[in-house]
C-alpha positions in Angstrom: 204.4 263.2 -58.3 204.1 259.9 -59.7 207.3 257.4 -59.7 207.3 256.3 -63.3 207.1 260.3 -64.4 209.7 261.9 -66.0 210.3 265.0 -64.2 212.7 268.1 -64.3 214.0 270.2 -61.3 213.9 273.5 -63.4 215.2 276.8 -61.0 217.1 279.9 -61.3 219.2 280.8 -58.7 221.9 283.4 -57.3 225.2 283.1 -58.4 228.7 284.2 -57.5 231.9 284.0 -59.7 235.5 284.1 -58.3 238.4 284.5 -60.9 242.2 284.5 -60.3 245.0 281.5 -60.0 244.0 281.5 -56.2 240.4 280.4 -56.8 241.1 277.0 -55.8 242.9 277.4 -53.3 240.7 280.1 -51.7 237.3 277.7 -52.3 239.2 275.0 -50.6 239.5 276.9 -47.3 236.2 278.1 -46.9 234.0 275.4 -48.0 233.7 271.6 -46.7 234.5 270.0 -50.5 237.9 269.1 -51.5 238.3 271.3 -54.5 241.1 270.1 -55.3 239.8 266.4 -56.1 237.4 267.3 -58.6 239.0 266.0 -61.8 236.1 267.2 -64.2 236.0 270.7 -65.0 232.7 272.3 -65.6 231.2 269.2 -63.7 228.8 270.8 -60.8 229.2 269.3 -57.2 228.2 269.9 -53.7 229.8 271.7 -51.0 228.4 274.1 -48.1 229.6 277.3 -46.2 229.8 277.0 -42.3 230.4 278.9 -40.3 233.4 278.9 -38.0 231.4 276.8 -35.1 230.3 274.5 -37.6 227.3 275.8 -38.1 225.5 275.7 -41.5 225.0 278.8 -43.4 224.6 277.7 -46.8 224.2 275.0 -49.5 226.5 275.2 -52.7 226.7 273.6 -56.1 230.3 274.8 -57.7 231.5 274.2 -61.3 235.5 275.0 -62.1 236.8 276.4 -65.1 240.5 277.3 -65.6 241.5 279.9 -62.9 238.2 280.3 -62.1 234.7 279.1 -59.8 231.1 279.8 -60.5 229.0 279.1 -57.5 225.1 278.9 -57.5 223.4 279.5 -54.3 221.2 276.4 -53.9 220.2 277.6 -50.2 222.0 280.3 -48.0 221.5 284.9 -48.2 223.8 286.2 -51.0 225.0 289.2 -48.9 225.9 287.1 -46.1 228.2 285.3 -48.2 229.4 287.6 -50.3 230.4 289.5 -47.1 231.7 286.6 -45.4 234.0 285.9 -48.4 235.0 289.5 -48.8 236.1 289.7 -45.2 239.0 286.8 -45.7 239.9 287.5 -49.4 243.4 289.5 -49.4 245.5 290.6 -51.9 247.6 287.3 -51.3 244.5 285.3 -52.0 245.2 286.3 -55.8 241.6 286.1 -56.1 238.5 288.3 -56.7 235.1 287.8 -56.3 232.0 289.4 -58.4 227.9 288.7 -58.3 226.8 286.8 -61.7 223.5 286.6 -63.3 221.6 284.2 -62.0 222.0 280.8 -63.5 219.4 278.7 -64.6 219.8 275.1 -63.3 217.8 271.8 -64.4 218.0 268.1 -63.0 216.1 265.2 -63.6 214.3 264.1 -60.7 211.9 261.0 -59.0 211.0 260.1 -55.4 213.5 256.6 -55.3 216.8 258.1 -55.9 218.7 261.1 -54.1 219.0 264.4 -55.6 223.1 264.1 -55.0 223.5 261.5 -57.2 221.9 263.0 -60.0 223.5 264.8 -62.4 222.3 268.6 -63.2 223.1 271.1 -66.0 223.5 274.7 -66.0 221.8 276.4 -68.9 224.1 278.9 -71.0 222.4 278.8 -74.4 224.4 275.6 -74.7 222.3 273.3 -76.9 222.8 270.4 -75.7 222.0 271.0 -72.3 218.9 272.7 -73.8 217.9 269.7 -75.6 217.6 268.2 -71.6 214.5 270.0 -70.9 212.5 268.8 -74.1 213.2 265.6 -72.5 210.9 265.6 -69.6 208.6 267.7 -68.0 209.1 270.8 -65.9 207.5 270.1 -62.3 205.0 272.4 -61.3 205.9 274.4 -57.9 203.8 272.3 -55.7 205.4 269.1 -57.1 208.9 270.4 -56.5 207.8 271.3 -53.1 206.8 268.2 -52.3 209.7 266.7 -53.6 212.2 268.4 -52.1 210.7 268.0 -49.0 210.7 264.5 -49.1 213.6 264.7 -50.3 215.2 266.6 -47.3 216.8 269.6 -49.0 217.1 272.7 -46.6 215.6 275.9 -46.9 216.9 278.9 -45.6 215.8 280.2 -42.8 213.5 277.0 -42.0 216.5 274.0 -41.4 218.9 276.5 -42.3 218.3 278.8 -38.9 221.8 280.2 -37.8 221.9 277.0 -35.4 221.9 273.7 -37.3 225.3 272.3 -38.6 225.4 270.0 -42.1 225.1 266.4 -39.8 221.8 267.5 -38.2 220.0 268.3 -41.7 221.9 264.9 -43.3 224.8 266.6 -45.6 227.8 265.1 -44.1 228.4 263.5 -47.3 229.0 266.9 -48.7 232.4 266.9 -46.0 235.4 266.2 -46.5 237.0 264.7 -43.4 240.5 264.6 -45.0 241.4 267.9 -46.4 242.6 269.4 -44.1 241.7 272.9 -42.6 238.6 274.6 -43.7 236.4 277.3 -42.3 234.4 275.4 -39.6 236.7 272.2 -39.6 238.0 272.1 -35.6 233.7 272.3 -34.4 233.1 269.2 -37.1 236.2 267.0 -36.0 234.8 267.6 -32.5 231.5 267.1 -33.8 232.7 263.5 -35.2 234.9 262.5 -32.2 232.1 262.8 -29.7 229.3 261.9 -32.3 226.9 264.3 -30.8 224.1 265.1 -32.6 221.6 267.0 -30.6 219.2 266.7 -33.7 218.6 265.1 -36.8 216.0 266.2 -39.9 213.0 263.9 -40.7 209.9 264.2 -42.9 206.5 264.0 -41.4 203.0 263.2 -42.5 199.7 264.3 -40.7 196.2 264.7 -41.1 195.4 268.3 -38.8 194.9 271.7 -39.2 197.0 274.6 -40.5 197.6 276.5 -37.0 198.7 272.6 -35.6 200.9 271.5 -38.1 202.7 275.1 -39.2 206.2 276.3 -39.1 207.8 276.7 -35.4 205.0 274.1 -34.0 206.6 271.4 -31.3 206.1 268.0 -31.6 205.5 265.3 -28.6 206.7 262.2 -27.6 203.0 260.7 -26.3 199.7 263.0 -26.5 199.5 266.0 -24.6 196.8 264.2 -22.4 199.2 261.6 -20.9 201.4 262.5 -18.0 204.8 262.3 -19.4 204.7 263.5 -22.4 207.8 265.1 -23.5 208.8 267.8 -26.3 211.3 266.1 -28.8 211.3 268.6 -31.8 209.9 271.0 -34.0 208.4 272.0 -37.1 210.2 273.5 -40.1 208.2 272.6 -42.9 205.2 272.7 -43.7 202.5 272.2 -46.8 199.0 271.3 -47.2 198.4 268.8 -49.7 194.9 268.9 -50.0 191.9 269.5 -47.6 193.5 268.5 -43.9 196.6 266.7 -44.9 199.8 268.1 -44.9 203.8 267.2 -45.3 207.1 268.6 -43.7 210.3 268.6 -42.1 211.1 268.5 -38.6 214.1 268.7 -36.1 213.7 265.4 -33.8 215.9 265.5 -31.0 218.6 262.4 -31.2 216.8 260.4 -28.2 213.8 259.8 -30.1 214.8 259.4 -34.0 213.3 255.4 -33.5 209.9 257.0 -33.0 207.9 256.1 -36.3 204.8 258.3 -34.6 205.1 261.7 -32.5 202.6 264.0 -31.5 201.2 267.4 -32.4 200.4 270.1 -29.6 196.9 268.6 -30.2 197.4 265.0 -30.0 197.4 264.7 -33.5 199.1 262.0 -34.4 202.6 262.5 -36.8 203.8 259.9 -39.2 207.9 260.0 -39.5 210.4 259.2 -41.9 214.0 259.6 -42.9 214.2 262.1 -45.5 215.4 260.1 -49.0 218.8 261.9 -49.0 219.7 262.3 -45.6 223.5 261.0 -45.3 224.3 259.6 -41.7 227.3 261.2 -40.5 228.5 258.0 -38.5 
């Protein structure tokens, strides 16, 4: 994907609606956004679903209407969260929760700017919003793979493994410190009194073969050959580009996030950066 290329996001993803006078209030217990802040109604933003040691379990966009929440799944299993919110909704709660058709999302998007800070419509036969998509051009699947690796987004059962928390994979700007309680809260405040990160997400570049550079492959410190070389993360995305080159994401253990060049089980060497949206978390 080209920089000066007008390009559109264009996906379809699960949804979730929750209606009653206690949607708010329910939303702002479980997720890490303060619901209560948003002054724009129908106006998407970002929020995720931890669990309650902190650990990430899915990526959210939520748009509010009057007594009511429709939630896309931008990353995360639908059963598990629709179980997960079924378990801690009571009667109380004044609120109820139902699976909606999937919603069809668009975003304008380029490799300079973060994907946060763009805005993104919903399509639901309103025309305006449908006029959005005749203004660019719908990015072909291996485009928006690139780009959303680059761009650091998680995927579901890649970063998003049932052990990474938000500040490892760069959401922490998708937290609110000062709301108060939410599901997962006390493990973050620990998590930003003692400011340790075990792990944070970067992209890689490398010039290998498939079976070096795939999913669940650990990376090195120094090549294999020299004495101390030491493991300092691993693989969790990965796509060929063409012929042997390929692109990913990888967990890098904290020590070694100054490394510019790491190591494949091979000794090939791995190019490193800082995914374009990764939010430090202090």
């Amino acid at each position: 994907m080209t920089e000066n290329k007008s390009l559109i996001w264009d996906e379809t993803f699960p949804a979730l609606i929750l209606k009653g006078e206690g949607t708010y209030s329910f939303l702002h217990g479980q997720t890490t956004a303060d619901v209560y802040a948003q002054k724009e109604l129908e106006k998407p933003f970002m929020s995720c679903w931890l669990s309650t040691k902190g650990i990430l379990k899915a990526l959210l966009e939520i748009r509010l209407l009057n007594n009511m929440a429709e939630i896309v799944i931008i990353s995360g299993e639908t059963s598990s969260i629709i179980k997960g919110f079924e378990s801690v909704i009571f009667p109380a709660d004044k609120v109820n929760l139902d699976v909606a058709k999937p919603i069809r999302r668009i975003q304008k998007i380029n490799n300079i700017d973060s994907w946060k800070t763009s805005d993104s419509y919903w399509i639901d036969n309103n025309k305006s919003n449908l006029k959005e998509i005749n203004k660019y051009i719908k990015a072909t699947k291996e485009e928006l793979i690139m780009w959303k690796i680059r761009q650091g987004i998680p995927s579901f059962g890649r970063e998003i493994n049932g052990e990474t928390n938000p500040c490892e994979l760069g959401l922490s700007d998708t937290i609110n410190l000062k709301k108060g309680c939410y599901l997962g809260q006390e493990a973050i405040a620990r998590l930003y009194r003692s400011k340790s990160l075990k792990y944070e997400l970067r992209c890689w570049v490398a010039h290998g073969e498939n079976d070096d550079l795939d999913i669940g492959k650990e990376l090195f410190d120094i090549n294999k050959d020299q004495v101390y070389s030491k493991k300092i993360g691993v693989i969790t995305s990965s796509i060929r580009v063409k012929d042997n080159l390929f692109n990913g994401l990888a967990l890098i253990k904290k020590k070694f996030l100054d490394n510019d060049i790491c190591f494949s089980e091979r000794g090939v060497p791995v190019n490193m950066n800082k995914p374009i949206s990764f939010s430090q978390p202090y």
